[in-house]
C-alpha positions in Angstrom: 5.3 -7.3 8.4 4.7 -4.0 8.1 2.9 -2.2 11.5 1.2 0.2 9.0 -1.9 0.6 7.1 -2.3 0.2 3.4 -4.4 1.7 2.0 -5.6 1.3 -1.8 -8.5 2.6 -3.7 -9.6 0.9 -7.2 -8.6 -1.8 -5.3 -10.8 -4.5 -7.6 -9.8 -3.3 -10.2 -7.3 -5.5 -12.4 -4.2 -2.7 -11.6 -5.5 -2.1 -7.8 -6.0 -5.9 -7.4 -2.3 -6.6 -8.7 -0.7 -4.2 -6.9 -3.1 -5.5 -3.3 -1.6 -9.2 -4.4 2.4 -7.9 -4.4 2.0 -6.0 -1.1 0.3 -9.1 0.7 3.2 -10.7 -0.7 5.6 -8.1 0.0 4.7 -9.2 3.8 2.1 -5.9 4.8 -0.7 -7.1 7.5 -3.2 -4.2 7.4 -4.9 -2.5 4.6 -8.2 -0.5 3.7 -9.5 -1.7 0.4 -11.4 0.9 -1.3 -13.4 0.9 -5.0 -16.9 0.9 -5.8 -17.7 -2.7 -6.1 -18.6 -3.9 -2.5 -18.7 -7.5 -3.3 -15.4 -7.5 -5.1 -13.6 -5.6 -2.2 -15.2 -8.7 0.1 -13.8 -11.4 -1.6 -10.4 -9.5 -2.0 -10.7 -8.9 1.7 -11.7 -12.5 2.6 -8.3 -13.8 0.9 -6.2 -11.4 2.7 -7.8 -11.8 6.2 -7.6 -15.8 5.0 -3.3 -15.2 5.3 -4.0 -13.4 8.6 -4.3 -9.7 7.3 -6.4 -7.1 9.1 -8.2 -5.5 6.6 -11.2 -3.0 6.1 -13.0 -2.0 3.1 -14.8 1.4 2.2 -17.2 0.9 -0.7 -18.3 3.5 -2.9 -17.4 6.3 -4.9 -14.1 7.9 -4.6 -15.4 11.3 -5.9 -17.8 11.7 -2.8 -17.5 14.3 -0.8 -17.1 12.5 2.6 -15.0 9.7 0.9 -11.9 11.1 2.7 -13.5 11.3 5.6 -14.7 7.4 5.5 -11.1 6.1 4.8 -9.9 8.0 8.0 -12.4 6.3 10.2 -11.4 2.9 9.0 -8.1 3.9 9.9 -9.2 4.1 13.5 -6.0 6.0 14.8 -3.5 3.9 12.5 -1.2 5.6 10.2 -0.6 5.0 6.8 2.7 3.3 5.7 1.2 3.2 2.0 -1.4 4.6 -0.4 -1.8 3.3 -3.5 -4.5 5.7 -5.4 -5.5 3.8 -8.6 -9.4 4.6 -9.1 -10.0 6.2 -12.1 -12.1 6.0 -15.2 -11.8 5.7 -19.0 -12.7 8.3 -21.6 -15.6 6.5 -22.6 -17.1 5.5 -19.5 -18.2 8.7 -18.5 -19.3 12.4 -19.1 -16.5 15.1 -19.1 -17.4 16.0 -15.7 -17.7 12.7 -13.8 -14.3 12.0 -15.6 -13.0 15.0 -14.2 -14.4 14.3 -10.7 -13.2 10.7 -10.4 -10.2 11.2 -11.7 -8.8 14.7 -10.6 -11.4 15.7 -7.9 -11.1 12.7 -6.0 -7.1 12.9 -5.8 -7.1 16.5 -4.8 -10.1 15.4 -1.4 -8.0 12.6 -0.6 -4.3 13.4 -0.5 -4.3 16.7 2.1 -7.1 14.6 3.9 -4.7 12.0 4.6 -1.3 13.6 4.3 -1.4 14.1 8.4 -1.9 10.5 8.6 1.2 9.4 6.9 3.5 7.8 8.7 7.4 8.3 9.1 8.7 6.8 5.9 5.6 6.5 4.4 4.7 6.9 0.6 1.3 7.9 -2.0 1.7 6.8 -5.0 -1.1 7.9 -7.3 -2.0 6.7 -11.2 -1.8 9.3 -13.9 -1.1 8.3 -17.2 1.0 8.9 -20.5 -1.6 10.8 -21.9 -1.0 13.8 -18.9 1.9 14.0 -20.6 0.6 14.8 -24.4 0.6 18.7 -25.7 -2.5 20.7 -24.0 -1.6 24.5 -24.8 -1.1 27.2 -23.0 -4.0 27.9 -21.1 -3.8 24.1 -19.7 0.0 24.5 -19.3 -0.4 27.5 -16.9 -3.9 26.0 -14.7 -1.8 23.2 -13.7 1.7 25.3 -12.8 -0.1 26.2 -9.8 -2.6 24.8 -6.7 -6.0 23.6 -8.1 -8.0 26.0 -7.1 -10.4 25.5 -4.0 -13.8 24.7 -6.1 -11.8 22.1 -7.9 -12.1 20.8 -11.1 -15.3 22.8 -11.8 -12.7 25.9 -12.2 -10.9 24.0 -15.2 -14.2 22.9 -17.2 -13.7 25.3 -19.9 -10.6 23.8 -21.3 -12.5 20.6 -21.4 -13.9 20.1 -25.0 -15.5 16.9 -24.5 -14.5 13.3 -22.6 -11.9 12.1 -24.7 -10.3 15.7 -23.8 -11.2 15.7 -19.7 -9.2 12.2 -19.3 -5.8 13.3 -20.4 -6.9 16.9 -18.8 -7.6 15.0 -15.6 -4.4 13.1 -15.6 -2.5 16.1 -16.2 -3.9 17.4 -13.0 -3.1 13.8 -11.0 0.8 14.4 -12.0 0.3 17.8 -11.1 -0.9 17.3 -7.7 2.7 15.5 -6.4 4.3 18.5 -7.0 2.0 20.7 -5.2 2.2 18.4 -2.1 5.7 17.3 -2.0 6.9 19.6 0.3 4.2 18.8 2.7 4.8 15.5 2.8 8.4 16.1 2.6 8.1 17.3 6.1 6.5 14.8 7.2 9.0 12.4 6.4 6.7 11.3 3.3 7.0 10.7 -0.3 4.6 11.4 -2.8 5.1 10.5 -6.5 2.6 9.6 -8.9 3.0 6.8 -12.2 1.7 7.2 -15.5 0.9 4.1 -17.4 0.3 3.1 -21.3 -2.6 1.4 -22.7 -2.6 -2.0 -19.8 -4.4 -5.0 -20.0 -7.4 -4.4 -18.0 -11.4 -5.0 -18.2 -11.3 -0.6 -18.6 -8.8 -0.6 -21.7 -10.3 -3.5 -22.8 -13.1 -2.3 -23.1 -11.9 1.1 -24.6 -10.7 -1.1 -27.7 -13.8 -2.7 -28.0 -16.0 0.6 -28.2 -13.4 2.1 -30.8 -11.0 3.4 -28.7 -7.1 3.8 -30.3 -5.6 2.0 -27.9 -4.3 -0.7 -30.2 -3.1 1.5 -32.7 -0.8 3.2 -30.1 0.7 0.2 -29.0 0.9 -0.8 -32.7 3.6 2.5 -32.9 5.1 1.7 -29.1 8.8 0.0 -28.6 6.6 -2.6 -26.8 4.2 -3.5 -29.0 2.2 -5.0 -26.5 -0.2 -3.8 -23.4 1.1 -3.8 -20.0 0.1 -6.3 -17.6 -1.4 -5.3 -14.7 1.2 -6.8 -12.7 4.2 -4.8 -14.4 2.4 -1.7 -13.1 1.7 -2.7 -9.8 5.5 -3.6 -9.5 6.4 -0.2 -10.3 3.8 1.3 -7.8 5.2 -1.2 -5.3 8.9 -0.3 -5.9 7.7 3.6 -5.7 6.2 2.6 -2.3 8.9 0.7 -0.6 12.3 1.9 1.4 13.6 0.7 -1.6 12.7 4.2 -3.3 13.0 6.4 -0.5 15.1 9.4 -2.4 12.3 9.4 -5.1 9.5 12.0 -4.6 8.0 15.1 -6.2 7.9 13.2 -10.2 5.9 11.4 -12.5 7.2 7.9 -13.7 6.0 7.1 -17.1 5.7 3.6 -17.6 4.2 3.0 -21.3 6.5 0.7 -23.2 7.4 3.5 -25.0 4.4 4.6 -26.6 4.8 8.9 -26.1 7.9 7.9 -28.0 6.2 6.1 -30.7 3.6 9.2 -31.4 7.1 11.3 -31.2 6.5 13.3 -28.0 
């Protein structure tokens, strides 16, 4: 069992909850359950602590400014063996700037807050998606070949057109964030790496398709002409996590079933 913390954020969510499920299973005793539903994070932590886990939850919203600063104090001292940073939002469920914020703003707080927490052998593994991956220009291009600036994503608000435009904007930023920390963790004796996923079977895409998104119709194009399940996600992040994947750092790994190849990119 592993003697470090675990620590994952979107963690009711239908990839967080997976990827919570393969790590109990996987044999790790302690985590910090993080997402904004407080009752869902108490029944999750009632199973775990059911098999004998120690577990603490921090309930709210990852884009807060003193969200950091509540995960470290449920970590009272630990170090982190694992993060697994998979709270985000969808284009439609928000404005261009809370997308931003939750997806992008909340990354860039967390990972240097906790980055001298990590443990020895540790790894962060944070969700991005295909979409980071898609053409932005120039101007987008050169924002993210270097460190998001200090007033975070407020600085890159004029290249956002709308919300459908923030999400992939904000993603962009997620894969661009392992790079800039890689080193740092690197000496540390940490990996960070992030995943980017395709249109997956969850209550968020779900209900992308159902307020007009084109989610099907990309998967309609895809080699895999299906969604992902959750738990073919959360076995990647797991994978990316473990000693298993200990020369892999510094990258994206785009798990989509293909679909940037279907849209030829």
């Amino acid at each position: 069992m592993s003697q470090h913390v675990a620590i994952v954020t979107g963690a009711a969510g239908g990839m967080g909850s997976a990827v919570v499920r393969l790590l109990a299973e996987g044999g790790h005793g302690q985590f910090i359950l993080c997402d904004l539903d407080e009752a869902a994070l108490n029944e999750a932590a009632d199973a775990l602590r059911a098999d004998g886990a120690t577990v603490a939850i921090v309930a709210g919203d990852v884009s807060a400014a003193d969200f950091p600063a509540r995960v470290i104090a449920a970590l009272a001292g630990r170090q982190v063996g694992t993060l697994i940073h998979a709270a985000g939002i969808s284009p439609r469920a928000g404005s261009a700037e809370r997308i931003m914020q939750i997806n992008l703003d909340a990354a860039a707080r967390l990972v240097p807050a906790l980055l001298p927490h990590m443990a020895e052998g540790s790894a962060a593994v944070l969700v991005a998606s295909n979409s980071g991956h898609m053409p932005m220009g120039p101007e987008a291009d050169a924002a993210f070949s270097q460190p998001l600036p200090p007033e975070g994503t407020a600085a890159l608000m004029h290249l956002v057109a709308s919300p459908l435009s923030a999400y992939p904007l904000s993603k962009r930023g997620v894969i661009a964030l392992v790079r800039q920390y890689a080193m740092a963790f690197g000496e540390r004796g940490s990996r960070i790496v992030s995943v980017s996923p395709g249109a997956t079977d969850t209550n968020m895409v779900r209900n992308e398709v159902n307020e007009g998104g084109g989610a099907m119709r990309i998967v309609q194009t895809a080699a895999i002409k299906r969604l992902a399940r959750p738990e073919e996600l959360a076995a990647v992040m797991v994978f990316l996590a473990s000693p298993a994947a200990s020369f892999v750092t510094a990258t994206d790994v785009l798990v989509d079933g293909g679909e940037l190849l279907g849209m030829g990119l």
